[in-house]
N, C-alpha and C positions, 0 to 999 in steps of 0.2 A: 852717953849711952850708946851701947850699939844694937843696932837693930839689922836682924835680916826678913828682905822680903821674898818672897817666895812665888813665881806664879811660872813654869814650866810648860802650862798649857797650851800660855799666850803664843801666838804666831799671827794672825791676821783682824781685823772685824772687829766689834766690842772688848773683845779681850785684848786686844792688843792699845785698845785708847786708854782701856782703865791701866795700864801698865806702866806708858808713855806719862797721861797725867801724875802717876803717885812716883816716877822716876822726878818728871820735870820741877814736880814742887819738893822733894827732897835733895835736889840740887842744893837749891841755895838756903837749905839748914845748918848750919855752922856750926851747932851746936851738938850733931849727934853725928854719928860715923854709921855707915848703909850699910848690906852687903845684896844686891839683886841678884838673884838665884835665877835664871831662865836659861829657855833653850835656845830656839836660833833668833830672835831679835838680837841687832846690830846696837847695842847698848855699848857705851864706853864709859872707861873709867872717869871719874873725877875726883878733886880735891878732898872730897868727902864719903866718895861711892865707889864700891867696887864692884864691878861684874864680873859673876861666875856660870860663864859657859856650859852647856850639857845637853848638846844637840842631840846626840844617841837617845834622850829621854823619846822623841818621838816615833822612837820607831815601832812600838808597840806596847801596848798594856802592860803587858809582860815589863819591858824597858819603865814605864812608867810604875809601879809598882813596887818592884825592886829599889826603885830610885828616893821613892817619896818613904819607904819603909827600913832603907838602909843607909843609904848615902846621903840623906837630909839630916836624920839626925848625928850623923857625924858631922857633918858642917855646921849643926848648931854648936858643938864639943868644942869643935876646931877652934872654931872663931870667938868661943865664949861671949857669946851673944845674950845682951838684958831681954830682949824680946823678938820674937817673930809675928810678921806680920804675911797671912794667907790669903796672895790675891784670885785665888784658886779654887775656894768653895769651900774647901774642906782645911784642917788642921791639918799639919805633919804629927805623923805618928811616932812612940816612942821618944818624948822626950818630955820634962817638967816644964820646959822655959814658958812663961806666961805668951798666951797668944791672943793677936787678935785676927778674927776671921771675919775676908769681907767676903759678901753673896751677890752676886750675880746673872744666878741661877733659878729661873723663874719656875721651869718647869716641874721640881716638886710642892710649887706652891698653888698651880693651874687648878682649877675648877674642871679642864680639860684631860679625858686620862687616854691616853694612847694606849690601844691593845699590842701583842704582842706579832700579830698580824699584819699593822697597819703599817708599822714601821717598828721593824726591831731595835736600833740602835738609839730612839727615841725614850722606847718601854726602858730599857737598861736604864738611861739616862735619870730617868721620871721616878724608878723606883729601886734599883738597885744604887744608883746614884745616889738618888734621893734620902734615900736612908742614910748614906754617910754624911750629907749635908746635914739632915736634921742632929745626929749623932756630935758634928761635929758645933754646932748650935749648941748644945747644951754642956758641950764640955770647954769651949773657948772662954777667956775671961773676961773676951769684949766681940763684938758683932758689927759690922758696918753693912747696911744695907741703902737702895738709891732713893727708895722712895716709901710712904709713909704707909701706901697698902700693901710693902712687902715687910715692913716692919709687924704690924697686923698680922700676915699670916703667919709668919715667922714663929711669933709669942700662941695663937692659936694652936699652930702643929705640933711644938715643944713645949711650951707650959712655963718657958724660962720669963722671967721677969724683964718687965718691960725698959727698965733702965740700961740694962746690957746691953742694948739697944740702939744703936745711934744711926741718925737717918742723915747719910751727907750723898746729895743729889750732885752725879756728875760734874766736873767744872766746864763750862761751855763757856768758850770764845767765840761769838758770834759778832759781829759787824758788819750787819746789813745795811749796806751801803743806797743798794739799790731796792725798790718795790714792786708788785705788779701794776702795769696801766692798759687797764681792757681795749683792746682791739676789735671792733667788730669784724674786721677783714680775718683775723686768724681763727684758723683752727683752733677750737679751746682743748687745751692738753692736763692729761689727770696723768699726773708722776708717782709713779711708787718705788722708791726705792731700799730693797730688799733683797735677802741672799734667798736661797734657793730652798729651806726648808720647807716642810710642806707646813708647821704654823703660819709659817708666813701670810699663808692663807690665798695666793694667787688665782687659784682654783675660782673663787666667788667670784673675782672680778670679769674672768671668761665669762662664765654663766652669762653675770650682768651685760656683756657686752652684747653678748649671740639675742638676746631678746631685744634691745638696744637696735639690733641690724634688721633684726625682724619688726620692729618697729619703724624697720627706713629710717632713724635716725641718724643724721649726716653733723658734719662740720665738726668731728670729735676724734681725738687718739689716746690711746692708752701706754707712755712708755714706761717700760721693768728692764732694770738695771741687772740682765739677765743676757747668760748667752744665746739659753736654750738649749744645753746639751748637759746641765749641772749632774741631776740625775733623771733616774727614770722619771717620778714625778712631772717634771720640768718638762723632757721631752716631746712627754706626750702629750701634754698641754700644748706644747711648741707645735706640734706635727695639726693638735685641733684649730689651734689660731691659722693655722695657713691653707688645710684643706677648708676652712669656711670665710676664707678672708676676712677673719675679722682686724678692727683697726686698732691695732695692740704692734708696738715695735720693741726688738731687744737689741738695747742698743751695749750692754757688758759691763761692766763696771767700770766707772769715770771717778774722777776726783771728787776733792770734796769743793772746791773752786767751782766745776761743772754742778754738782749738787746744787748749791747755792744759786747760779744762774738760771738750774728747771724753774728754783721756790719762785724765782721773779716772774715766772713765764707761765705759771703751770696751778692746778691745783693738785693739790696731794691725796692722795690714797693712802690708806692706814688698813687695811683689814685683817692684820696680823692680831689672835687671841692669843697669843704666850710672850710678853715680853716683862721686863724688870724695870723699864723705863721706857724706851719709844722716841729715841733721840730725832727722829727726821719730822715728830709731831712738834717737839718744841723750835727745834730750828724752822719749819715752816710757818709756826707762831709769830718769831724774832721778825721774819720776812713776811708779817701780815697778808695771810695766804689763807684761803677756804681750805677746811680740811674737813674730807670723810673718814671717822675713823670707827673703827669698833669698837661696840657698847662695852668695852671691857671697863677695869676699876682701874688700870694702871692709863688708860686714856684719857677718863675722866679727872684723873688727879692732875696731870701734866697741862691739860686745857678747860682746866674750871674755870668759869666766868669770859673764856675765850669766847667773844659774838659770832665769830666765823667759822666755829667747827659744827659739825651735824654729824651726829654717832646713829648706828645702822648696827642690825643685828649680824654677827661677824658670819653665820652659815645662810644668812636670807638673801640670797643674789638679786631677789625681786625687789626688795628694800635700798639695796645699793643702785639697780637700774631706775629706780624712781628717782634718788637723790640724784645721779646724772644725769639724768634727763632732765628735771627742775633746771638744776647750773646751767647745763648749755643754754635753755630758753632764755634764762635770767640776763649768761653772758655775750647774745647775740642780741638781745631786745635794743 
């Protein structure tokens, strides 16, 4: 059978792991011949896979548009392909070949609705977006999505039956070697790591920290895998952390080796509301690590019956300043 997959958008982040994993496990399929459709990921051919470059897609909507509505389904023509597979959110348009579409696009499923004010290119995202995701849900012949409450919302927003459905959660390679072992001489460190969006939700953990300082609470640091100059959002939070000194470092984006090392060292911060999964809650699970995260459903599904997580309402900064307060006392006693 030949199958092409499809995902143009990818370039860094989540999109770029879910690309990588369904590249790496189709490697050594012997039985069916690929063809990976992307932009600038450095993909090479193999024995059974072929990569089809198309860096120009990024250069604008425009470029992207054109491409997914003219030049895709030629390439399904081309190559006379049994099936396409959308790691992209959405179907390629204009063609019959049966497809399946994986989701990993949370945010038209949020409980959260960005106005158009708050951040434009979010609103787009949520509901111009959104619409061709849901669109594309109920015309695809199969569905992949990570997790079982976006299965849920999925079937709620479209009405499509729930068998179409399949819930296959991330593949994580985790080998936590090493644990945390409390120190009373350290500083205890709450690690969040996170891009720069404003779900991300960085915002509460200021709050929580400035009341924290005005509480003279000492012996604590907050590091975000952040430059500080991402966008405005970010900045100005950066320019708040430093006109009040609070104990927040941006230390940029580090590997995932160095990820690994905070989980040993650190407890984790989660206060991100819009995710599809929440990968740095399970990996600091794997690395038996306290975690604060937000009351959200996709939190709770990842660390059910986990003894060490403590969920906090994701806009209550007072809620979050309480729960680090409690740790440090707990983790200096």
């Amino acid at each position: 059978m030949k199958i092409m997959v499809f995902d143009v958008p990818a370039e860094k982040g989540g999109a770029l792991s879910i690309l990588n994993e369904f590249y790496n496990k189709y490697k050594s399929d012997e039985e069916n011949e690929y063809f990976f459709v992307v932009s600038k990921p450095k993909l090479e051919d193999t024995e059974n896979i072929k990569v089809l470059h198309y860096p120009w897609v990024k250069k604008s909507w425009f470029h992207r548009l054109y491409f997914e509505h003219f030049i895709a389904p030629k390439l399904i023509r081309r190559y006379n392909v049994d099936e396409v597979l959308s790691l992209q959110n959405i179907i390629i348009p204009n063609t019959k070949t049966p497809q399946t579409v994986y989701i990993h696009n949370a945010l038209p499923f949020s409980e959260y609705h960005f106005s158009i004010l708050e951040d434009k290119l979010l609103w787009i995202y949520q509901n111009i977006l959104g619409r061709l995701i849901v669109k594309s849900i109920k015309k695809a012949n199969r569905v992949i999505v990570q997790t079982k409450w976006m299965k849920k919302a999925c079937i709620e927003k479209t009405g499509v039956d729930s068998e179409k459905i399949d819930v296959v959660p991330p593949s994580i390679n985790i080998d936590a070697k090493k644990f945390y072992e409390p120190n009373i001489n350290d500083i205890i460190t709450f690690f969040y790591p996170a891009s720069a969006a404003i779900f991300k939700n960085h915002k509460v953990v200021v709050e929580a920290c400035k009341i924290l300082k005005e509480e003279k609470m000492g012996n604590f640091k907050v590091v975000f895998t952040l430059r500080g100059n991402e966008n405005k959002h970010i900045s100005k939070l950066y320019k708040e952390i430093k006109d009040k000194d609070l104990p927040i470092e941006f230390i940029g984006s580090i590997s995932r080796d160095e990820v690994f090392d905070y989980y040993t060292k650190s407890v984790l911060l989660f206060p991100s509301y819009i995710e599809t999964f929440g990968l740095p809650m399970l990996e600091a699970k794997m690395h038996k690590r306290i975690i604060l995260a937000s009351d959200c459903l996709f939190s709770h599904e990842i660390l059910e019956g986990y003894d060490k997580a403590y969920f906090f309402n994701c806009f209550d900064y007072k809620n979050l300043a309480t729960l680090i307060h409690n740790i440090i006392i707990k983790e200096t006693q």
